[in-house]
DRENKEZA-137989 format. One record per residue: residue in one letter; x, y, z of N, C-alpha, C in turn. Coordinates in steps of 0.001 Angstrom, whole numbers, plus 500000, padded with zeros to 6 digits. Example, Ala and Ser with C-alpha at 12.3 -4.5 7.8 and 13.67 -1.06 7.14 Angstrom:
# residues 2
A513190494310507800512300495500507800513200496700507800S512850497750507080513670498940507140512900500030507870
END
This chain:
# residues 112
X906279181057659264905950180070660265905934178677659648X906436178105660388906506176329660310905176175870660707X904635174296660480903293174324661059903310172746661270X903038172255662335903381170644663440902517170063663539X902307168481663307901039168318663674901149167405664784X900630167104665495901093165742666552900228164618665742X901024163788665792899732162161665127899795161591666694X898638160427666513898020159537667733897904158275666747X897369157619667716896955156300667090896582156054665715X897045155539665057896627155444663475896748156567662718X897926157320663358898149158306662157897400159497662530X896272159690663364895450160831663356895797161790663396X895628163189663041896034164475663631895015164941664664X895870165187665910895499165838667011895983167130667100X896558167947666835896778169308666850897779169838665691X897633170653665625898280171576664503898769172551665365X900033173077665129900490174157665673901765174793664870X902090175977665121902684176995664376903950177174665069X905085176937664662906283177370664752907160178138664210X907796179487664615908343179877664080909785179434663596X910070179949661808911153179593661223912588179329661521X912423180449662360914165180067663318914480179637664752X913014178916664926913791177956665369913031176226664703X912543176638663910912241175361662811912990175574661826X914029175226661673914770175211660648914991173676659912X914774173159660448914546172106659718913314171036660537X912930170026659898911687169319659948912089168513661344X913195168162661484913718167267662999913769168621663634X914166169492663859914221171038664483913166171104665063X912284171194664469910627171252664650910493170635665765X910507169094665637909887168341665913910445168027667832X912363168647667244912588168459668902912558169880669837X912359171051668899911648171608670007910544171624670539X909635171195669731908179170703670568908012169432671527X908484168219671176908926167584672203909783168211673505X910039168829673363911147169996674055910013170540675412X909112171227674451908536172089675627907672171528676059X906939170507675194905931169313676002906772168369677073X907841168211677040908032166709677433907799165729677006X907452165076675862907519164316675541907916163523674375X907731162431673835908671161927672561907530161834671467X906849162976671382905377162315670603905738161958669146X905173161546668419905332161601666844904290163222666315X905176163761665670905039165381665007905459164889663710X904768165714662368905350165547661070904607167076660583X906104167651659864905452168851659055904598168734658538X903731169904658587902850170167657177902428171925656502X902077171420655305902498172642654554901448173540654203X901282174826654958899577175817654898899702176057653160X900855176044652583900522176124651025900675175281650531X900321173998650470900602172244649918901499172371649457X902758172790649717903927172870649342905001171206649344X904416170449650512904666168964650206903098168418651290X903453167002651104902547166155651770900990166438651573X901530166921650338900060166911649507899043168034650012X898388167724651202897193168761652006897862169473653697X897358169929653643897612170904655239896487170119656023X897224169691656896896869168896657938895730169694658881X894607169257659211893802169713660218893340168369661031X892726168778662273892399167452663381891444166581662469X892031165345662604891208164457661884891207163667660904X892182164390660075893050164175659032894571162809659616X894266161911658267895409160810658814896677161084657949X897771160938658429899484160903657567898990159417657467X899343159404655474899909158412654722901031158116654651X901893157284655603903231157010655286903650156466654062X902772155861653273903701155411651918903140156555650870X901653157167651133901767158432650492902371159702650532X902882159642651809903800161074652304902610161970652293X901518161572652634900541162672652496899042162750653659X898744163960653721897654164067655026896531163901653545X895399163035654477894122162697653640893511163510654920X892603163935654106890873164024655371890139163460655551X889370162918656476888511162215656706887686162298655307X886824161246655200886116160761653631884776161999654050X884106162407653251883306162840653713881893162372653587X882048161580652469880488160261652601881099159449651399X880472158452652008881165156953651249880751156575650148X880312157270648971880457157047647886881691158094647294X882093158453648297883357159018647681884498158668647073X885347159338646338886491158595646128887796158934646076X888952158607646920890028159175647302890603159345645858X891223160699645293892145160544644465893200160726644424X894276159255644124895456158976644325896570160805643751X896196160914643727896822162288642845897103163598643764X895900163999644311895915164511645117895406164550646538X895118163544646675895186162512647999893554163341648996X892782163795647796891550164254648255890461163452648062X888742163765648524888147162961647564887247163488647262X887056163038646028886002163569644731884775163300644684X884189163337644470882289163277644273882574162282643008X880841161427642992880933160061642122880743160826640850X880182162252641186879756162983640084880143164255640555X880507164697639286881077166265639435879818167202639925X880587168127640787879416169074640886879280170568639797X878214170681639863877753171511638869877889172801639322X878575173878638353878687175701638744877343175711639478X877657176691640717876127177058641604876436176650642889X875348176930643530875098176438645301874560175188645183X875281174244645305874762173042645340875323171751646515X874483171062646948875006170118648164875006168688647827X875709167918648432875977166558648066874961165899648647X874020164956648091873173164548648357873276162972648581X873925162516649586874036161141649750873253159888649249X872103160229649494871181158751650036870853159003648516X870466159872647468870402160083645868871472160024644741X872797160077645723874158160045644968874041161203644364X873757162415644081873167163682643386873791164730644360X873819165554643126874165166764643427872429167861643976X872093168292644516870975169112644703870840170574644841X870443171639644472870340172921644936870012173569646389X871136173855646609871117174727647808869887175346648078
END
């Protein structure tokens, strides 16, 4: 299976959906049979359930980087930090082996 995402305004992902290979055979393939059965001219861009390109597998919420070629996810608290590499983001501090939760307002890692 192939897998579609529709973008909206600013890149967003609004749906993810699954296409099969023959008749996604290629990434424009994709894109005009789903315009196809919607009706409409939306903007769709592959993405890959094994990060095979564009870095991450797209879920709702998640924005396409056009000069990164890549889906980011939403930040998940703002001392975070996107890394250019793999277009995720990292804790200010590593987290430690164990059940442990990100502790915002302490910048800390804490026990579950």
């Amino acid at each position: 299976m192939a897998h579609f995402c529709k973008l909206g305004v600013g890149n967003k992902v609004l749906k993810v959906i699954a296409v099969s290979n023959d008749v996604a055979t290629s990434e424009q393939a994709g894109i005009d049979f789903l315009n196809n059965i919607y009706k409409t001219n939306d903007v769709w861009k592959q993405t890959s359930y094994n990060n095979n390109f564009r870095k991450n597998y797209a879920g709702i919420g998640f924005t396409y980087d056009e000069g990164r070629d890549a889906f980011i996810e939403p930040q998940p608290y703002p001392s975070w930090i996107l890394n250019e590499d793999t277009c995720r983001y990292d804790p200010p501090i590593e987290q430690p082996k164990g059940n442990y939760v990100w502790n915002e307002l302490h910048r800390r890692w804490d026990l579950f």
